[in-house]
C-alpha positions in Angstrom: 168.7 202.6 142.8 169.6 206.2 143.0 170.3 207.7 139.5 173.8 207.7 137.5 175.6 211.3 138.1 175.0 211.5 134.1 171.3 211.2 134.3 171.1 213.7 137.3 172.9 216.2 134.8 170.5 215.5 132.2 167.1 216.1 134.3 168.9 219.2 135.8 169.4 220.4 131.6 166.0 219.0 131.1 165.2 221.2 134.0 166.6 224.4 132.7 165.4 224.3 129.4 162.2 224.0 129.8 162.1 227.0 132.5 164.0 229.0 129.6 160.8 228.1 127.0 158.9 229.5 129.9 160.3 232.3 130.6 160.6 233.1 126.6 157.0 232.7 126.0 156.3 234.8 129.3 158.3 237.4 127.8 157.1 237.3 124.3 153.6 237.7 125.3 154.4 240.5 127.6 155.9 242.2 124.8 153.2 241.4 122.5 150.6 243.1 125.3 152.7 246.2 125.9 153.0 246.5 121.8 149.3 246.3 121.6 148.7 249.1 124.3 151.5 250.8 122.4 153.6 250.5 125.4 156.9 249.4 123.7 159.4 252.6 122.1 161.4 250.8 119.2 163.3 253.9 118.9 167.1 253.9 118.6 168.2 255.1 122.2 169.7 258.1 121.9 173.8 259.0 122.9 175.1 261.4 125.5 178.3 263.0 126.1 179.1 265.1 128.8 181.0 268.4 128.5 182.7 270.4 131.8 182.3 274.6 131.1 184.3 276.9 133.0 182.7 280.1 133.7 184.9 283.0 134.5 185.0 287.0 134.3 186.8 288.8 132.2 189.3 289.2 134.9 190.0 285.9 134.5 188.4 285.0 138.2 186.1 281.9 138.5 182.3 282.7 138.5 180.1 280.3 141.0 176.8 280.1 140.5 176.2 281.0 136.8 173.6 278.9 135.0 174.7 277.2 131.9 171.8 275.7 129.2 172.6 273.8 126.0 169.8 276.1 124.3 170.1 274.6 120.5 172.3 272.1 118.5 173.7 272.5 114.7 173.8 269.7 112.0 174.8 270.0 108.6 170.8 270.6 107.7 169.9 273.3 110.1 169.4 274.5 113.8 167.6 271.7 116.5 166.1 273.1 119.7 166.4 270.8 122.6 163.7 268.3 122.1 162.2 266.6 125.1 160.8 263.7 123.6 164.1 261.8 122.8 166.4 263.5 125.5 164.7 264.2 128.2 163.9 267.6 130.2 166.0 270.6 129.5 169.2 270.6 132.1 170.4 273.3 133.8 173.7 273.2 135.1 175.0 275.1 137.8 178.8 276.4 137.9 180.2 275.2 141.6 183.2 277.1 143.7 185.6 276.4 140.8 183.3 277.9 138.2 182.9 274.5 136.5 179.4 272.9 135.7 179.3 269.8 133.9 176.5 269.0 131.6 175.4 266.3 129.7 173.7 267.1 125.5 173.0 264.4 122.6 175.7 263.3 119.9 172.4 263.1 117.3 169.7 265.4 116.4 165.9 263.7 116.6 166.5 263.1 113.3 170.1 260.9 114.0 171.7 263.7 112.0 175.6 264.3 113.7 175.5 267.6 116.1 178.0 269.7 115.2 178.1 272.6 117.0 176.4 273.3 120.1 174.7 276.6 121.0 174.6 277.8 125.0 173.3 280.1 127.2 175.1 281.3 130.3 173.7 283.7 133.1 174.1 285.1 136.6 173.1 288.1 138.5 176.4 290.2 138.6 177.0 289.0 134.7 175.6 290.0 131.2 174.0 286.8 130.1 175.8 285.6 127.6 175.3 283.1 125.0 178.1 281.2 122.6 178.9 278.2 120.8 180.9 275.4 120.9 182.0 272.6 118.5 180.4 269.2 119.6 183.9 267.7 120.2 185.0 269.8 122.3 184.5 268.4 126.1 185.8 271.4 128.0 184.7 274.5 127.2 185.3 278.1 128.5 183.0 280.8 129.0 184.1 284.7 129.9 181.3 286.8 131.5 181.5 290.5 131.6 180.1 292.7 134.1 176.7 294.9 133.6 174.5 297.4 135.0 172.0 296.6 137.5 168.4 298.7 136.8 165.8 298.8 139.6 162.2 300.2 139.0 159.0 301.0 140.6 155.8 301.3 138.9 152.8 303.0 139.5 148.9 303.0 138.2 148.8 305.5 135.8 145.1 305.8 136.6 145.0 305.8 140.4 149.1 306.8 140.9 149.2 303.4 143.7 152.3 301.7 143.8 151.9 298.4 141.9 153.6 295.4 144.5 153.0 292.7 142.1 152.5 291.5 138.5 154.9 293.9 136.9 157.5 293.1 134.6 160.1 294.6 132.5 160.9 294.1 129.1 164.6 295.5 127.6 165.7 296.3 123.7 168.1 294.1 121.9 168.1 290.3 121.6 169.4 288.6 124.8 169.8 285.2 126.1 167.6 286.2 129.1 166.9 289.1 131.7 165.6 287.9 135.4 164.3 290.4 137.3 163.5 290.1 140.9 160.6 291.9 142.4 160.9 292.9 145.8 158.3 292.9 148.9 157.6 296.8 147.7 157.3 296.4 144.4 160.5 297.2 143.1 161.7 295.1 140.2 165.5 294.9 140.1 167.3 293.5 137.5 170.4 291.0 137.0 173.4 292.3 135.2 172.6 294.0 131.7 174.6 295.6 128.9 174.9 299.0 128.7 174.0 299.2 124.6 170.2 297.4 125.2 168.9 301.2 125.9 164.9 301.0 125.7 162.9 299.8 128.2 159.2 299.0 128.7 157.6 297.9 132.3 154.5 295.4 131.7 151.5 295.3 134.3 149.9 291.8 134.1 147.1 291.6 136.3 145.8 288.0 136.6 142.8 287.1 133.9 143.3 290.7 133.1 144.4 292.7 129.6 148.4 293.7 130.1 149.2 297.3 130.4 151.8 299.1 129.2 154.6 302.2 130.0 155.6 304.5 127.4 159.0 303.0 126.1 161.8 304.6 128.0 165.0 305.6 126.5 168.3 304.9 128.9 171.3 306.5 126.4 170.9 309.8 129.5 172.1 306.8 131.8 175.0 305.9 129.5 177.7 306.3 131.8 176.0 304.4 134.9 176.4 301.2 136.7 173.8 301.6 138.9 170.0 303.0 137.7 167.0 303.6 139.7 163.5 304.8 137.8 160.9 305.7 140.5 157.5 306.0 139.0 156.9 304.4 136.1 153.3 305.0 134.9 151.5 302.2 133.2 148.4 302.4 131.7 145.4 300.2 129.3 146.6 298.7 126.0 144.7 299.4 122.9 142.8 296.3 121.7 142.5 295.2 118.1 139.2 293.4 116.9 139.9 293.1 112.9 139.2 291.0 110.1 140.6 289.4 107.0 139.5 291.5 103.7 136.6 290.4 102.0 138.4 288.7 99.0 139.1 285.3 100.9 136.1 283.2 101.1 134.4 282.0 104.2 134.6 280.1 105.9 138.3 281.0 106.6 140.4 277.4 107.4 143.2 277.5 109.0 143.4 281.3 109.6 146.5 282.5 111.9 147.4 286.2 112.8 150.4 287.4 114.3 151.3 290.9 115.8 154.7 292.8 117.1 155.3 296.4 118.4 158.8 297.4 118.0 160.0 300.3 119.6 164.3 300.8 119.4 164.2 296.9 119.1 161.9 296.5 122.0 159.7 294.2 120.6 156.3 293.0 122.2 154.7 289.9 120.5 150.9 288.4 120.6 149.1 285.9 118.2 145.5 285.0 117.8 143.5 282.5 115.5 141.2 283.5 112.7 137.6 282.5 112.7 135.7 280.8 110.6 134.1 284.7 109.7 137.7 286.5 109.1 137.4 288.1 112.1 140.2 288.1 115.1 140.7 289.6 118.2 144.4 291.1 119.9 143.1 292.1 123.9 146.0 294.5 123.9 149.2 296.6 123.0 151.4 299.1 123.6 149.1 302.2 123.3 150.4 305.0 121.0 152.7 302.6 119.1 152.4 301.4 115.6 151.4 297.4 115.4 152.7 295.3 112.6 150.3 292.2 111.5 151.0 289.1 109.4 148.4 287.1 108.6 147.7 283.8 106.9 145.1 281.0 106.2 144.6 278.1 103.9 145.2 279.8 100.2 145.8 283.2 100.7 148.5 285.2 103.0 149.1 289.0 103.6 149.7 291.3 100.8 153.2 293.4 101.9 152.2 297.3 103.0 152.5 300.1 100.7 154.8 302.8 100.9 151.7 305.5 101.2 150.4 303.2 104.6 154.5 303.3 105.8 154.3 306.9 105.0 151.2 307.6 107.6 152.7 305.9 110.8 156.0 307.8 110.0 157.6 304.9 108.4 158.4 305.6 104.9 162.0 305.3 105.5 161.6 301.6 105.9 160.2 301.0 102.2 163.8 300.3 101.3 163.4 297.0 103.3 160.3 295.6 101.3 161.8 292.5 99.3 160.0 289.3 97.6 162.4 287.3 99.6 160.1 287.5 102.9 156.4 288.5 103.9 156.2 292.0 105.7 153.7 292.9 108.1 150.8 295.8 107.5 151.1 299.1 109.8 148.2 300.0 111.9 148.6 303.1 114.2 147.8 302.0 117.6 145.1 305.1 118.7 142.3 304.9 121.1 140.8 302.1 123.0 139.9 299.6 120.4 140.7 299.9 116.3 139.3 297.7 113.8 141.8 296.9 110.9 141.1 295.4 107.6 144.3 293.1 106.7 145.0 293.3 102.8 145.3 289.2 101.7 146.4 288.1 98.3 146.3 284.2 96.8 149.1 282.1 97.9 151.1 279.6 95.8 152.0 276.1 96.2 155.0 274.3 95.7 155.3 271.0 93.7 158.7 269.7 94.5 159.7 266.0 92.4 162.7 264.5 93.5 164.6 261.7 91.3 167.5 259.8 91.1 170.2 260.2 88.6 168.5 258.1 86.4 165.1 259.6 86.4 163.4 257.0 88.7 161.2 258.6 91.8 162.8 258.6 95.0 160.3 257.9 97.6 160.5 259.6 101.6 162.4 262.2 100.4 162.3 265.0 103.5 161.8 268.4 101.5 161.3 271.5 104.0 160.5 275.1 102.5 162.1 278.1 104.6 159.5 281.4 103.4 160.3 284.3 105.9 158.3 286.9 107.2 160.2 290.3 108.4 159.5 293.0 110.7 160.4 296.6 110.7 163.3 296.7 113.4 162.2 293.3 114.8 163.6 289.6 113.5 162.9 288.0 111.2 160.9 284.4 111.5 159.6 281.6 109.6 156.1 282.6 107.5 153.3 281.8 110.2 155.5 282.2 113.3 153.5 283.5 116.5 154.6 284.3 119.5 152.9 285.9 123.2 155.1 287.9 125.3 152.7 287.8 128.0 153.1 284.1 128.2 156.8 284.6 128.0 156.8 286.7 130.8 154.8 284.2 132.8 157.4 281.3 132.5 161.1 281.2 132.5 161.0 280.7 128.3 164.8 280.3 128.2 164.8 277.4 130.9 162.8 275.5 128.9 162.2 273.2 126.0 160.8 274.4 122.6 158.0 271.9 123.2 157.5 273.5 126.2 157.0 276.8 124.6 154.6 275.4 122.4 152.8 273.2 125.1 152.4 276.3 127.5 151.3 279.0 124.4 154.2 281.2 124.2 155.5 280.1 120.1 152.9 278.6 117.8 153.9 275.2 116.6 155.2 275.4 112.8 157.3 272.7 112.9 155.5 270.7 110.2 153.8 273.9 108.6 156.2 273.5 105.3 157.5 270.3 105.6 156.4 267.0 103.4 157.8 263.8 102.3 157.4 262.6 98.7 155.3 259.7 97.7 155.9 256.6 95.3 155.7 259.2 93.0 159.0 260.5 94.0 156.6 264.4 94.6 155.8 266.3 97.5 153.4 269.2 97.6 153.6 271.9 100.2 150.8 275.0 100.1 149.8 278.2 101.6 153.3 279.6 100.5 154.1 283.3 99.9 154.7 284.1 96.5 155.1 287.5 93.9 154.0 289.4 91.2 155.1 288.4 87.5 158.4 289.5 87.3 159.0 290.0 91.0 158.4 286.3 92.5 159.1 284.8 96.0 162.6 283.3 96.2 162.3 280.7 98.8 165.1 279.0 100.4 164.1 275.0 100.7 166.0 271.4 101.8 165.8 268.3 100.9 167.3 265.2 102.6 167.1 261.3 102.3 168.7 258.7 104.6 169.4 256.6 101.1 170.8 259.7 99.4 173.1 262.8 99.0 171.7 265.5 100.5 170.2 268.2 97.9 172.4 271.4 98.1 173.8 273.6 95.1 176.0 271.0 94.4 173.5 268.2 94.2 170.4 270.3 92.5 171.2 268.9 89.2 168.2 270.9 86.7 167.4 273.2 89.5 170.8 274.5 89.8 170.2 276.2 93.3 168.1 275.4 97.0 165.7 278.5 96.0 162.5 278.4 94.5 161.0 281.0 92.5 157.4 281.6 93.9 154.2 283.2 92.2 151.3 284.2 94.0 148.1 282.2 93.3 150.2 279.2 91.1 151.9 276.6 91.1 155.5 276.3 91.2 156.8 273.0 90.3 160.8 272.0 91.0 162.9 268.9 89.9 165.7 267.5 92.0 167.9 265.1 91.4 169.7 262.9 93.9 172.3 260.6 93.9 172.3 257.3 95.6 174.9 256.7 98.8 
């Protein structure tokens, strides 16, 4: 007797549900496995948007072939580099025959704060690069390029007066989005289109596995006028290398030790960092000969004391005493003379921070995100976050503008202080953060510092309460201690 239509539904049900229990337990323990292996992201995918950017000249004509970056993004707590790990690699649009590239950037920082501006970097060979910023709403945007001065170069051994055909690179004042330089079969480098105010230029030699060497700085206001500028001959010669050592008040074994060095010459600046061993000693290959370096140093407890105005006054720097301020860290002088010197850096006790963050009522609020921003100047140069290292040489060696911050950090060019000054509190409702800068009595440290909560208004002058501003007073070799109060969303 062949089955009822009804029970031929029911087996086929039957059927189906117990393939669905199947394939659910399959699944689950898949999931389980991958969790276990650490396989599975429970991170909150991240949004896109796309935006179209025109490129044009300031003739109003449509410029093909520019390259257009989303270099950084703004929220309301601060400036986000491109971060690989949620978004992806860096892109790099292309503008086609109608000048238009279209490029795809995050609607949240890492952090799933709201981007509200976005920062970008435009370049191409006939152009000055240029770099502006948009509002994160905006979907089409317009970029005007203006037209710059092509340099070529060729460089020569100052030792042995060859013609150098390869390794040589050129570095330009003033603070750019990017130069590319091509370097022809000869050895010529030639540049893409520059603007006519970045006026001192330095040619780099970087022999492979070799110490860099260096050009005199070379002043271009004679070529004010000039579209078009050839330099035949450029002499390079050996660095001066620096093996120095922390002063003998900090104790050994140094932990944690960090140096960082700049030569600024008409805002051409040239940037290397080195660690600090255990003994206090360190070691820079090479600088610019005949130029004066400026070192910051740090390690766990103690940072660099600022220089005096008699050490500005014997590298021909007393005008800059002015700029000394207990706001920011600035770097000892050390004339750059002979082969190899052998500075002592100055170091005094650093402070810590105690930071306690409440609710209106008093009660802890634990996670709190609290971030101190201490500064350390140069002479001429920028200004960075305290402990910030960079190497030009590594710079040179990758295109640093087309890609990620991580990448920067993964390849050696900028030292990872992402997390060097930021903590979260505890149970307690505190958070400690050490190694700071700090002051004399009288004259302390005023560091900038933020703290956020998913659960709670953000701290800002507003929303201090008892602290009354986002600036701590620092002294050097105590503790400061900070209350914040917090309101509930």
């Amino acid at each position: 007797m062949k089955p009822s239509r009804f029970t031929r539904q029911q087996n086929h049900l039957l059927y189906l549900f117990r393939w669905m229990l199947t394939a659910v337990f399959v699944f689950t323990q898949s999931i389980q496995a991958a969790d276990q292996f650490g396989l599975v992201n429970n991170a909150v995918a991240p949004e896109f948007q796309f935006v179209e950017l025109t490129v044009t000249n300031d003739d109003g004509k449509l410029v093909p072939g520019a390259s257009v970056i989303p270099v950084a993004f703004a929220s309301k707590n601060g400036l986000h580099h491109w971060d690989e790990t949620p978004w992806g690699a860096l892109p790099v649009g292309t503008s086609d025959q109608h000048g238009r590239a279209k490029i795809r950037i995050p609607k949240l920082t890492p952090d799933r704060e709201r981007i509200l501006v976005v920062h970008w970097a435009v370049r191409h060979r006939d152009y000055v690069a240029d770099s502006f910023k948009s509002r994160s709403d905006q979907h089409s945007v317009q970029c005007e390029l203006k037209p710059g001065r092509r340099i070529a170069v060729s460089a020569i051994d100052g030792e042995t007066r060859q013609r150098l055909q390869s390794d040589t690179f050129a570095v330009l004042s003033g603070r750019a989005v990017t130069d590319h330089w091509s370097q022809m079969k000869s050895g010529i480098l030639v540049s893409d289109g520059l603007a006519v105010s970045r006026r001192v230029l330095r040619i780099v030699h970087l022999p492979p596995d070799q110490p860099a060497r260096f050009s005199k700085a070379i002043d271009l206001s004679s070529y004010q006028d000039k579209s078009r500028i050839f330099l035949r001959n450029i002499a390079v010669s050996p660095g001066t290398r620096i093996e120095g050592r922390l002063n003998d008040l900090v104790p050994r074994p140094v932990q944690q030790g960090i140096v960082s060095a700049c030569v600024v010459q008409g805002k051409n600046e040239w940037h290397e960092m080195a660690r600090i061993n255990k003994d206090g000693t360190f070691v820079i290959d090479t600088l610019p000969p005949g130029e004066v370096a400026q070192l910051t140093a740090s390690c766990a407890g103690w940072v660099s004391s600022d220089p005096t105005v008699a050490e500005l006054e014997a590298v021909g720097m007393k005008n800059k005493a002015s700029r000394l301020q207990r706001s920011r860290v600035y770097p000892q002088v050390i004339p750059l003379e002979g082969d190899v010197i052998h500075p002592v850096i100055r170091m005094e006790p650093a402070t810590t921070c105690r930071i306690e963050v409440v609710e209106a009522g008093g009660s802890p609020v634990q996670g709190a995100r609290v971030r101190l921003i201490p500064y350390q100047g140069s002479f001429d140069g920028r200004s960075h976050i305290f402990g910030y290292g960079e190497s030009s040489r590594r710079r040179l060696l990758s295109d640093s503008v087309s890609i990620s911050v991580g990448r920067r950090i993964a390849l050696g060019i900028v030292r990872d202080i992402h997390d060097r000054f930021l903590a979260r509190t505890g149970a307690d409702g505190i958070a400690e953060i050490t190694s700071l800068p700090g002051g004399p009595e009288g004259s302390p440290a005023m560091t900038s510092f933020v703290v956020t909560h998913p659960d709670y208004f953000a701290a800002t002058t507003r929303g201090l309460g008892d602290q009354g501003s986002s600036r701590a007073a620092l002294y050097s070799g105590k503790t400061t201690e900070v209350l914040v109060r917090m309101k509930r969303k």
